[in-house]
C-alpha positions in Angstrom: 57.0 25.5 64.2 54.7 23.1 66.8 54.2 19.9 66.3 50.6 21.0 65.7 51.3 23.0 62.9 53.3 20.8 61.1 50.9 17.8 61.5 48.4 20.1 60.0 50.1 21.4 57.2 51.3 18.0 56.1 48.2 16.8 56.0 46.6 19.4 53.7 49.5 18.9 51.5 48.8 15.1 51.5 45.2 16.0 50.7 46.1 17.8 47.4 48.6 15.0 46.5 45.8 12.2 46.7 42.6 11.7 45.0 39.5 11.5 47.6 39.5 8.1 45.8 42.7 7.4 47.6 42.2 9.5 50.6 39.7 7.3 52.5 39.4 9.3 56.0 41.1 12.0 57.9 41.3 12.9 61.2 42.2 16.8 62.2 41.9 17.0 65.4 45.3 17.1 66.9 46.8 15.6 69.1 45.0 12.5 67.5 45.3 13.1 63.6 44.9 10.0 61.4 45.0 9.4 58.0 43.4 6.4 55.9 44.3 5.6 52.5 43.6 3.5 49.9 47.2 2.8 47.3 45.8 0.5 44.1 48.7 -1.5 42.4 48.0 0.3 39.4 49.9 3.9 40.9 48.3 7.3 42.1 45.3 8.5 39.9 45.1 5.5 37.8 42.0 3.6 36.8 41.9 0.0 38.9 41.7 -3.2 36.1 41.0 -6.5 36.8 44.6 -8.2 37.9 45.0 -5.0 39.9 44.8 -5.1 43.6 44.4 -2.4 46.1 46.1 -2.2 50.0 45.0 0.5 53.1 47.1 2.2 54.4 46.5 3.4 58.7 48.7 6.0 60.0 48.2 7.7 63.2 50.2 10.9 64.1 51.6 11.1 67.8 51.8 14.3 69.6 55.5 14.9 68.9 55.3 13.7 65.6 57.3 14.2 63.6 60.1 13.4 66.1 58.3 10.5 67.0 57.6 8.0 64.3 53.6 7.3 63.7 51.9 3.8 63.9 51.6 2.3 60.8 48.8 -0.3 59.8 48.3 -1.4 56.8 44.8 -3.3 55.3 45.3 -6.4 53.3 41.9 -7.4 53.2 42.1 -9.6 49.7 45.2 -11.2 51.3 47.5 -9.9 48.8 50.6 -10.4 50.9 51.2 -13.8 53.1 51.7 -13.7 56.8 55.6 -13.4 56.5 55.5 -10.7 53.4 53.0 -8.9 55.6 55.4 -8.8 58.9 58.3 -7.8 56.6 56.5 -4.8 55.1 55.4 -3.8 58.1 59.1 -3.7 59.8 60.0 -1.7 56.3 57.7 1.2 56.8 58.6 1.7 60.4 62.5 1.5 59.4 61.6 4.5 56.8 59.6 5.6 59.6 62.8 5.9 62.1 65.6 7.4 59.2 63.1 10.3 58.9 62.5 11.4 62.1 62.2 15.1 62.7 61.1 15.5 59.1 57.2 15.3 58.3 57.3 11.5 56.5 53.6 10.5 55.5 54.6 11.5 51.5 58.4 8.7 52.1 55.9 6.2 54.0 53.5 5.9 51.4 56.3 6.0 48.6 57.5 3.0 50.2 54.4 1.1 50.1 53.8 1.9 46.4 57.3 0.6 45.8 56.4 -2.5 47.4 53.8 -2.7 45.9 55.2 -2.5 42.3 57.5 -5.3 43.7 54.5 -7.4 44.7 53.2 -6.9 41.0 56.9 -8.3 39.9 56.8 -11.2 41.8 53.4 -12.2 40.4 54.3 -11.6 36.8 57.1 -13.9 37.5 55.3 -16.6 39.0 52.2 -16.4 36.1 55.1 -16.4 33.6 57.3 -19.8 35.0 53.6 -21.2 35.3 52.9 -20.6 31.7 56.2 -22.0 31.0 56.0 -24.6 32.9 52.3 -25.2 31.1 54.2 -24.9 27.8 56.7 -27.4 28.6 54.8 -29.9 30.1 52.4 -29.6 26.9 55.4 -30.2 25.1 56.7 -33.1 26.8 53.3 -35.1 26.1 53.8 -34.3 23.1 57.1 -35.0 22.4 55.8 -39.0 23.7 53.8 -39.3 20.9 57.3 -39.7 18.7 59.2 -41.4 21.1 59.7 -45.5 20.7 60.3 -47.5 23.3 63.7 -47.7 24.3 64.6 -51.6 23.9 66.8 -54.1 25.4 67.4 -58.1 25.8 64.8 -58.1 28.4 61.9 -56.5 26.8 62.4 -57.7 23.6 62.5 -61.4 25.6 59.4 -60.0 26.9 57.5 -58.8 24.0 58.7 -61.9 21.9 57.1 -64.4 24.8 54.0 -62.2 24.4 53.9 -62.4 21.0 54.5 -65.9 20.6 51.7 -67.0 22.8 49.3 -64.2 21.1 49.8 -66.0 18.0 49.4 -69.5 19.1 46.0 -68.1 20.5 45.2 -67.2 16.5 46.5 -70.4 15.5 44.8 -72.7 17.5 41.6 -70.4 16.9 42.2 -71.2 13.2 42.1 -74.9 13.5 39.1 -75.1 15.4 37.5 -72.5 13.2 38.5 -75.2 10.3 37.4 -77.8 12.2 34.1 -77.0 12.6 34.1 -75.4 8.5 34.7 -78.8 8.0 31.9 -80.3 9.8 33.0 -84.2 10.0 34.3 -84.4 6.5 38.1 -85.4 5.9 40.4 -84.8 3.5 42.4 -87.4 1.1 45.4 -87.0 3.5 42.9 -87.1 6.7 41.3 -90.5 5.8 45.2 -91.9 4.8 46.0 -90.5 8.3 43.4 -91.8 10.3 42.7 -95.2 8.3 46.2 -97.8 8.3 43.7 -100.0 5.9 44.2 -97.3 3.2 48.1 -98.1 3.4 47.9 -101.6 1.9 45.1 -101.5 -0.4 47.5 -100.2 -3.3 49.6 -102.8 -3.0 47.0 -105.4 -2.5 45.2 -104.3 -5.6 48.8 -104.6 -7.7 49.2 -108.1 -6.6 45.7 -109.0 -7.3 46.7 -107.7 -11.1 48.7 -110.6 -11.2 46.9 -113.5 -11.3 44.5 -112.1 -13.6 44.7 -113.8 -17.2 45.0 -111.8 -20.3 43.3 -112.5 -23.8 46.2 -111.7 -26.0 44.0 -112.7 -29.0 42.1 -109.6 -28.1 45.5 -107.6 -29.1 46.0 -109.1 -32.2 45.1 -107.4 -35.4 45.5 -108.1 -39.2 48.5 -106.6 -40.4 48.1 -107.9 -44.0 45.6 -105.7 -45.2 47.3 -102.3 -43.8 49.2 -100.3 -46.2 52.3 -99.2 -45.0 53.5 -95.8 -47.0 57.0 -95.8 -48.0 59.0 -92.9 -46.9 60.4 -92.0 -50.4 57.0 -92.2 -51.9 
């Protein structure tokens, strides 16, 4: 069988494998046959969703193929893939590419993309997963703060009791003036024996000035005679 023949027939058998949502243009005329196609992360003949993604594959048929191996480009518009991850898929489709050789290959290459693909999907589950978990944890951990003391040793104790210390002289002295000025000028007993020495002495002055007084003792007696005095064993 010619090359020619066996580019065609390959691709009419690639165009009753794929949707015409998947087969986005073909080439027939030989010796420059292309093929276009669109692979969506969600397999052959299945509905795209939202986290899916979708990659084009670019594959253009030599004149000896399938002895000689096509070119291979592949689409990532939405940047799917990084620069390195694009370069390695790349060298994995042409190193299926060279272990078929002599056998029509468009069906493997395309299998190969789809399993990358579902490798792709892997590593992003992967990393939305260790984020979520690494959301959970740290969500935890804050948590986890809202139970957790302190640890405490000589030095911050030393240091909270020096804080402490001084935040209650602050309330202290607050006090005082606050009684102070309740006061407003008036002392008390102990205030005026404080403040006045005079108040020490007068006491004393006012018991020795008791004893030059004279007494009336006349004013003490009474007339006993006329009291009656009750006997205790009437």
């Amino acid at each position: 069988m010619s090359y020619k023949e066996q580019q065609e027939e390959e691709i009419c058998a690639i165009e009753s494998i794929y949707t015409e949502n998947e087969v986005i243009s073909i080439n027939k005329e030989y010796p420059n046959i292309e093929l276009e196609l669109e692979l969506n992360s969600a397999g052959p003949g299945c509905d795209s969703t939202e986290n899916d993604f979708s990659l084009g594959l670019h594959l253009t048929l030599p004149e000896k193929y399938p002895d000689e191996p096509p070119e291979i480009e592949i689409d990532d518009t939405d940047e799917n893939f990084d620069e390195e991850r694009m370069e390695q898929l790349k060298e994995t489709l042409k190193t299926v590419a060279n272990e078929n050789l002599g056998m029509v290959m468009i069906f493997t290459i395309v299998s190969a993309l789809q399993e990358e693909i579902g490798k792709l999907i892997e590593e992003r589950k992967e990393i939305q997963e260790k984020k979520i978990e690494e959301e959970k944890i740290k969500k935890e951990t804050i948590e986890n703060r809202k139970f957790q003391g302190t640890t405490v040793t000589a030095e911050t104790f030393k240091a909270w009791k020096a804080k402490f210390d001084a935040e209650r002289k602050v309330l202290q002295d607050k006090a005082e003036q606050e009684r102070q000025l309740a006061l407003a000028g008036k002392l008390t007993g102990k205030e005026q024996f404080l403040r006045d020495a005079t108040l020490n002495i007068s006491d004393v002055a006012l018991l020795d000035s008791a004893n030059d007084v004279e007494i009336d003792e006349s004013l003490f007696e009474e007339d006993i005679e006329g009291l009656e005095i009750e006997d205790d064993e009437d």
